[in-house]
N, C-alpha and C positions, 0 to 999 in steps of 0.2 A: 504494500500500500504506500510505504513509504518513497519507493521514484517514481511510484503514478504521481504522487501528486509533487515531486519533485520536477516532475518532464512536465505537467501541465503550467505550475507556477512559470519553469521556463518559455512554454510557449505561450502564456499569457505576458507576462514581463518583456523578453523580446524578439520574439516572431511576429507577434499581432501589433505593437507601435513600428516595425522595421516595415512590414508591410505598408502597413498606411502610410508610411511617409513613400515610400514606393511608386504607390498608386497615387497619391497627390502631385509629385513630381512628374509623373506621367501625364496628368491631370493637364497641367501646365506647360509643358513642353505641347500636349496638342493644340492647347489655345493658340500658344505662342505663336507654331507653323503655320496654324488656321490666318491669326492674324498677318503674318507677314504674306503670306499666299493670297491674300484679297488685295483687291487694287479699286479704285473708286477717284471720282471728282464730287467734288457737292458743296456745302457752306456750311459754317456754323449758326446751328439754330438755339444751343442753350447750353452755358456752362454750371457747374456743380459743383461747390466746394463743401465738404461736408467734413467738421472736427469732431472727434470721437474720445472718448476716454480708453484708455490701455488697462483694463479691469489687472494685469499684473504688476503694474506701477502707477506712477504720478504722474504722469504723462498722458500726455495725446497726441491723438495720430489725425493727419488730414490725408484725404483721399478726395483727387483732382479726379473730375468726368467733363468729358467734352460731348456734344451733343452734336452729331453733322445728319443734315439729309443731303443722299447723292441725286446726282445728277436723274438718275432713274427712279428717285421717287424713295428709295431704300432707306431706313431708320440705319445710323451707326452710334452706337455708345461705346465710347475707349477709355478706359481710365489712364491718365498720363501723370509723367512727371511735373513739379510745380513750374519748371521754366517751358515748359510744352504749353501749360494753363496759362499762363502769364502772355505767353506769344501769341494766342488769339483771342479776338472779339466777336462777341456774336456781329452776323453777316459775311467772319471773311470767308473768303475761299479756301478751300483746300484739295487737295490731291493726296491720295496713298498710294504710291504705288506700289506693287508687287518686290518681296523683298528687301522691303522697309519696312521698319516696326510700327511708325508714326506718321504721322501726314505732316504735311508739309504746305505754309502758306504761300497763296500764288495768287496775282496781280490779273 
């Protein structure tokens, strides 16, 4: 009885947190390809800055969202870096194209 529940304690402890971080990573890397493999022209139709409290410290976290519709009519939501947020206004233009993470303002 004693290494059943030595081998379960182990694969509760670290095979099932090792997994999940696994699958999360995976999770994220398909966004990521998702995202850089989409390509679009459109504008900015509404930005989002939303500050949050960090429940494991004394801190807060902000989390930047851009808001574009493409040229086809297509909803896009990207969460970006603060200098990405700060680089557009609602109306401008923008382009992503395939390959790039972020879009990019254009005249």
């Amino acid at each position: 009885m004693g290494k059943a529940l030595g081998l379960f304690f182990f694969l509760f402890l670290f095979v099932l947190p090792v997994t999940i971080i696994v699958l999360f990573i995976k999770f994220l890397s398909k966004k990521t390809k998702q995202r850089r493999a989409s390509s679009w022209k459109g504008k900015l139709v509404n930005k989002d800055h939303t500050e949050y409290e960090d429940d494991d410290s004394s801190t807060t976290q902000d989390l930047y969202t851009l808001y574009f519709e493409t040229d086809k009519g297509e909803e896009i939501k990207l969460n970006v870096l603060k200098n990405i947020y700060d680089e557009f206004k609602v109306g401008d233009k923008a382009e992503k194209e395939t390959g790039q993470l972020n879009p990019k303002k254009i005249h």
